[in-house]
Residue, then its C-alpha position, 0 to 999 in steps of 0.5 A: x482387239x481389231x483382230x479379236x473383232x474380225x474373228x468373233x464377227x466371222x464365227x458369228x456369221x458362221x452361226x447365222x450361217x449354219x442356223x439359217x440351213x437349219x432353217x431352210x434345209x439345205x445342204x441334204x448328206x447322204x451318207x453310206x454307213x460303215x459298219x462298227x466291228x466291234x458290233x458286227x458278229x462273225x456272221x455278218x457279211x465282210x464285203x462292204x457293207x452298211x450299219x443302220x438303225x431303224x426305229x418303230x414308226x410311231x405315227x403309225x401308232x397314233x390314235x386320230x390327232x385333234x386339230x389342235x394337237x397337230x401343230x406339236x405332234x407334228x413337230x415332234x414326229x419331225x424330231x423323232x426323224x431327225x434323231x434318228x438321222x443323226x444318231x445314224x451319222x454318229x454312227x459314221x463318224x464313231x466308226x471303229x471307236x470304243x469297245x464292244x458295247x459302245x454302240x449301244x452305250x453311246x448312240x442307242x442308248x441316247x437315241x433311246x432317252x431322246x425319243x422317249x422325251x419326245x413320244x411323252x411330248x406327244x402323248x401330253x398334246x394329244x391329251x390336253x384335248x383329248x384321251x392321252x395315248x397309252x404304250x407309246x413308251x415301247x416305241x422308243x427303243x431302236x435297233x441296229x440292222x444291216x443294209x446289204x444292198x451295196x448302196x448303204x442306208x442314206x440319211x438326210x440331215x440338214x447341215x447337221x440337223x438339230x436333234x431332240x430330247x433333254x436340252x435345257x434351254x432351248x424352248x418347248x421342243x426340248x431339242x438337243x443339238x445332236x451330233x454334228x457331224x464330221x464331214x464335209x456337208x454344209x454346217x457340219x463341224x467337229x465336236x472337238x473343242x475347245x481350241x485355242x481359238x476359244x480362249x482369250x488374254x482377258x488383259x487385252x479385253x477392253x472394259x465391256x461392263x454397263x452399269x445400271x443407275x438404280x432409281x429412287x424407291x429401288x431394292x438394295x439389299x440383298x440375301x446370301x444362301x452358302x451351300x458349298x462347293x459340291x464337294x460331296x460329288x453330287x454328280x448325274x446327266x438327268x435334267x429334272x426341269x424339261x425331261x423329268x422322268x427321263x434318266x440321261x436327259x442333259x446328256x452331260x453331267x451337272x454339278x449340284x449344290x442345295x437339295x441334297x437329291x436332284x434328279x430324274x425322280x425328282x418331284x415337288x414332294x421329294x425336293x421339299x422332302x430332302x435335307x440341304x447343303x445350304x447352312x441357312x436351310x433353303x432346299x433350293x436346287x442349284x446345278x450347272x454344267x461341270x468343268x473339266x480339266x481335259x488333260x486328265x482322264x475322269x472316272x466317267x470316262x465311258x458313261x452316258x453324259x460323260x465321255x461317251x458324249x464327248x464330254x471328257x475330262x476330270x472333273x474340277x470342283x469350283x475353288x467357291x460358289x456364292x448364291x445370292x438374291x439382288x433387288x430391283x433398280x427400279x423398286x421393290x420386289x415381290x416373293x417367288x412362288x416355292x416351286x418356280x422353275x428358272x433356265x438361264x442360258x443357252x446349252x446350244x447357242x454355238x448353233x442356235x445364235x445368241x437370242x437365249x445366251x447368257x454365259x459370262x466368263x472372266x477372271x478375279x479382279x477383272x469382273x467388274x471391267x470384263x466380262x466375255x460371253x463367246x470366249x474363255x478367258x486366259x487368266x493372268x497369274x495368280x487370278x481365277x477363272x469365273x463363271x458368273x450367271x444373273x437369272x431371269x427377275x421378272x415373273x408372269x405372277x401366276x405360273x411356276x414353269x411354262x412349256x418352253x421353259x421360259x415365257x413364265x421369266x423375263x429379263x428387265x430391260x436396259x433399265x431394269x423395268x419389268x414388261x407389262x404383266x411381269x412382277x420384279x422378282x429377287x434377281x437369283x446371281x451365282x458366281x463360281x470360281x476355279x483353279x483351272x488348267x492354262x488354255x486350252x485344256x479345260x472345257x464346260x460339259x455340253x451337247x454333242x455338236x456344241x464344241x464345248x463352247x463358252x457361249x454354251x454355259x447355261x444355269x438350272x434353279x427350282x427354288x424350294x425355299x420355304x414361305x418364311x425364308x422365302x418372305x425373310x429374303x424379300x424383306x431383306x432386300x427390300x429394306x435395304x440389309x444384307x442377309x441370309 
């Protein structure tokens, strides 16, 4: 375990490291493009030349900011360069990969729904306060050109800068942590990953569970949902809560279970509107990242959100699912508004750190001793791996979403109190288990430049339980019953 410790606190300063030059910018690359054969045409020059991609100024476009706009427009303009950047690094790193549509499939084509999600951030700042801005939208599209002067195209990314546009768990700037980079400039790293470094012997873990002693008057019950497995292969990469609208928002794929139909188009009407995978009737939509068994190769082997980002594999369908509703330790609980929207987890948290972490791994009847958050687990014969995620429980009682996705949930504290102006929530708590390959050869769907890290699980739910199912799940908990 000692050794365990050194190597998990050097992977930790490691993080801090590299966040840390996100946060200063140090560490400038420059970087010379060389081009992609299969997207250069005949004609192009054969001496050594450069590939850039070069994208429409959009603040060029922009009407006058209002004062109180310019902190978010700023900070997205900043985005919108630092896409580009890294898809201009991607570039390099991707040289002579893929088939003669690669480039446009798996660097513009991301590039492309990245920017989108950004411009529509700034054209909803400007109008909270002022005349929204219309025909950004054809901004976002780039171009892929040559520089012929011999010195190639430089681009400035700090330490592998963090992109932007359909990250679930990373606040209000949406950002996607985009490719890292394969070279030798500060905080780069591989987007290859896991590797046996990532996984551990669960049997040589000590005991880490806490308990939690519930108090008098506390919420015991509790309300199952059962909704399958997803075995009817309810696949896609949108993310409906932080890029609705935009297809490829997750950039890798989603399982779901629930609502029969979640994803970019998905609005309140048409989720209240679709049947269930649920035997109970609750429309909720239930998704997460897909698990891979990277020693074989899955249909979507050259598909956005799929191999095309890095994420490979044939997809694993879970050996079970449980849904269920917790109480409070410390009381009661009060009904979720229908239409509240909850991320848990962090799909970057291999460089963000561990802030909005919350990925447990273990294996069957090691879950009440165990529980690993940066590692995979190696499960001992016989046992299942497992996932596990205990949202947020604690809710502002007024929104049913925020900006950053967040702030409208809160965790209780240590002793399972809410924060002033919280109300006790039912505790959302899922649990997936699988029949998955030995170590190293299966991996969690991720971001580019997150290398498929355990630390990176996250979880999505938008419950659309309606108001009697909804009030039938509080009483049961409430009182003490097991239902659902």
């Amino acid at each position: 375990m000692r050794a365990d410790h050194r190597r998990g606190r050097s992977r930790r300063n490691a993080i801090l490291a590299v966040t840390a030059l996100l946060a200063g910018g140090g560490g400038l690359v420059a970087v010379n493009y060389a081009a992609n054969a299969s997207d250069v045409s005949a004609a192009a020059p054969t001496t050594r030349s450069a590939q850039t991609i070069s994208c429409p100024d959009v603040k060029g476009e922009l009407p006058a900011v209002p004062q109180q706009a310019q902190t978010e427009v700023d900070r997205n303009l900043a985005l919108l360069d630092r896409q580009t950047a890294e898809a201009n690094q991607r570039l390099v790193n991707t040289h002579g990969e893929g088939g003669p549509d690669f480039v446009r499939n798996a660097i513009l084509g991301p590039l492309e729904s990245k920017r989108t999600a950004a411009i529509e951030r700034i054209a909803v700042a400007i109008g909270r306060v002022a005349a929204k801005p219309s025909g950004l939208g054809g901004l976002a599209a780039c171009d892929l050109g040559l520089d012929t002067s011999g010195a190639g195209a430089a681009s400035q990314i700090p330490g592998g800068a963090q992109g932007d546009g359909g990250d679930e768990n990373n606040g209000s700037d949406g950002s996607d942590a985009g490719q890292q980079g394969n070279g030798s400039g500060a905080g780069e790293q591989s987007d290859d990953g896991p590797t046996a470094a990532d996984f551990v012997d669960i049997t040589t873990v000590a005991p880490n569970v806490p308990r939690v002693r519930r108090q008098a008057g506390a919420s015991t019950g509790a309300f199952v949902s059962r909704c399958g497995v997803n075995k009817q292969g309810q696949h896609n990469s949108d993310n409906d809560i932080v890029a609705p609208g935009v297809s490829n928002g997750a950039h890798h794929v989603h399982d779901y279970v629930g609502n029969r139909k979640v994803d970019f188009t998905s609005t309140n009407e048409s989720l209240s509107a679709q049947g269930t995978s649920c035997t109970n009737g609750d429309q909720s939509a239930y998704y997460w990242p897909v698990l891979r068994d990277t020693t074989r190769q899955g249909p979507d082997a050259d598909a956005l959100g799929g191999g095309a980002e890095g994420n490979k594999g044939a997809i694993l369908v879970p050996a079970t699912v449980s849904i269920s509703y917790q109480g409070s330790p410390t009381g009661k609980v009060v009904a979720m508004p229908r239409f509240l929207r909850i991320i848990t987890g962090d799909a970057k948290a291999f460089t963000n750190g561990t802030k909005n972490a919350n990925a447990h791994w273990s294996c069957t009847g090691f879950e009440n001793k165990v529980q690993l958050t940066d590692k995979y687990p190696i499960c001992p014969g016989g046992s299942k791996v497992v996932r596990s995620f205990a949202f947020q429980s604690c809710w502002d009682g007024r929104n049913v979403d925020s900006a950053d996705h967040r702030s409208h949930v809160a965790f209780a504290d240590a002793d399972g109190n809410c924060a002033q102006g919280f109300k006790a929530i039912p505790q959302l708590t899922m649990r997936l288990t699988y029949k998955a390959p030995a170590a190293p050869d299966f991996a969690v769907d991720g971001f580019q430049g997150q290398r498929h890290g355990a630390i990176t699980d996250h979880n999505d739910f938008i419950n659309v339980m309606n108001d009697r199912l909804m009030n039938q799940a509080v009483s049961c908990i409430n009182s003490g019953r097991r239902c659902g």
